[in-house]
N, C-alpha and C positions, 0 to 999 in steps of 0.2 A: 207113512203118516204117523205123527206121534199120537202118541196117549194121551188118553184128557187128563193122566197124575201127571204127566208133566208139562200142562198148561197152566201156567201162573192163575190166567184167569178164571177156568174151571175150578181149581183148588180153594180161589179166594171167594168165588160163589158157593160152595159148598161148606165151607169155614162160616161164611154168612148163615147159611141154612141152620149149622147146629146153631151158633151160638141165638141165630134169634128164639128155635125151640127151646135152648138152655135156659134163655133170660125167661120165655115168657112158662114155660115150666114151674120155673122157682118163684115165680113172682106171684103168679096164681096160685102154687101152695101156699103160699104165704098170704093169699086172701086180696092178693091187689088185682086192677084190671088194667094194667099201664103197659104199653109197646116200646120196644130199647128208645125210642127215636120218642114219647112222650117223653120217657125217664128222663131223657138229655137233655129236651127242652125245659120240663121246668127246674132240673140243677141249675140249667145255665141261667133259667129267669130269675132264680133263687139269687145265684151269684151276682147277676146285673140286674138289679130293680131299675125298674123306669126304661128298659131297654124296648124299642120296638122290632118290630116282626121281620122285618131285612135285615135286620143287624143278630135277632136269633138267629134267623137262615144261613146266615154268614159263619155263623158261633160255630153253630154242628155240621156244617155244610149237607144244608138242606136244602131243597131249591125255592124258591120264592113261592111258586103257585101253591106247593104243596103245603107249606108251612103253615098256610091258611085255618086248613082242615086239623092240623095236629094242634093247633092253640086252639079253633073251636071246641076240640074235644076235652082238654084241658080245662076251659071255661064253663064246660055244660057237666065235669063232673065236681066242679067246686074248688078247682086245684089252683085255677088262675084267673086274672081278672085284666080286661082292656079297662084304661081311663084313657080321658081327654090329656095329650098332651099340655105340660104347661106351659112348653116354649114352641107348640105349636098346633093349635086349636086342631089343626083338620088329622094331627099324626096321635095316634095312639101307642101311650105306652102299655108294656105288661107287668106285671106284678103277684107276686105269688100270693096266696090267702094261708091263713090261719091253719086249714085242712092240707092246702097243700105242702106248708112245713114240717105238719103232722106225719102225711103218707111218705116223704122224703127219709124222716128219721127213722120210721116202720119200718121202710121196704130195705134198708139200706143191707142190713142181714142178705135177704137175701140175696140183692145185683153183687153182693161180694160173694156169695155162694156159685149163683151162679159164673161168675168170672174165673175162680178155681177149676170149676168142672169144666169151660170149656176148653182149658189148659192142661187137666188132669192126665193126659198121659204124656205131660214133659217133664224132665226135670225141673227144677230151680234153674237152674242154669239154660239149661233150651229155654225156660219161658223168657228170660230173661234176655238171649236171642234172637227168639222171635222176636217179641217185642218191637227189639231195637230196629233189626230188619225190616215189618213192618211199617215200621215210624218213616224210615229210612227212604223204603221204594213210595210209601206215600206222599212223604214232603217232595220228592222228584216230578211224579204224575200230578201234584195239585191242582195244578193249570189246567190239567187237560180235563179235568172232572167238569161235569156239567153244574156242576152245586161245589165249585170250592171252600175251601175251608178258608176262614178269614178272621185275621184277628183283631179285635177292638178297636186298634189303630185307625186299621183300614176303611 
């Protein structure tokens, strides 16, 4: 029977576990109340104005139901906003607010803070590695994720 260190998928659940402690560690010293998976959506809603909620889910490869809950939360703390679609009454786009630019430039200190530390015992060069490796086995598996990653295009 092997070891769960050498189960890809154990290793990449546990990888998960630190860095979400890392992110939200650093993020709360630093005075914010935002989850990796807020963070991402409202950069991406930053980056794409006017973008709606299928097409975020797509962005971060988030899955659709869930998406829901993470832009309500976003909206109830001031950070984003639903409007009426202009090119389509019943679809709603999202848009970042004033506060949410704000928290974006705040926090950013720290998501680089914490991104060092959940790398901190590589080198430069293993991070670098990593990384690519990462990048690598996830552009392979995309398909098979339940929430793939999807780009603008698509």
């Amino acid at each position: 029977m092997k070891d769960n260190n050498d189960m890809p998928g154990h290793l990449a659940r546990r990888f998960q576990q630190i860095a979400v402690a890392v992110f939200l560690a650093e993020v709360g010293e630093a005075g914010f109340d935002l989850t990796p998976v807020q963070y991402a959506a409202l950069a991406t809603i930053k980056a794409n104005p006017g973008l709606d909620q299928v097409t975020l889910a797509g962005l971060i490869a988030y899955d659709r139901t869930t998406i829901t809950g993470v832009v309500d939360r976003l909206v109830q703390k001031g950070l984003a906003e639903r409007r009426a679609s202009s090119r389509d009454r019943r679809a709603r786009e999202l848009e970042i607010t004033e506060q949410g630019r704000r928290t974006l430039r705040k926090i950013t200190p720290a998501v680089d803070s914490a991104q060092r530390m959940m790398l901190r015992g590589l080198s430069a060069k293993e991070s670098e590695d990593l990384m690519r490796l990462l990048r690598k086995a996830i552009a392979a598996g995309n398909e098979l994720s339940r929430a793939p990653l999807r780009d603008l295009q698509a």
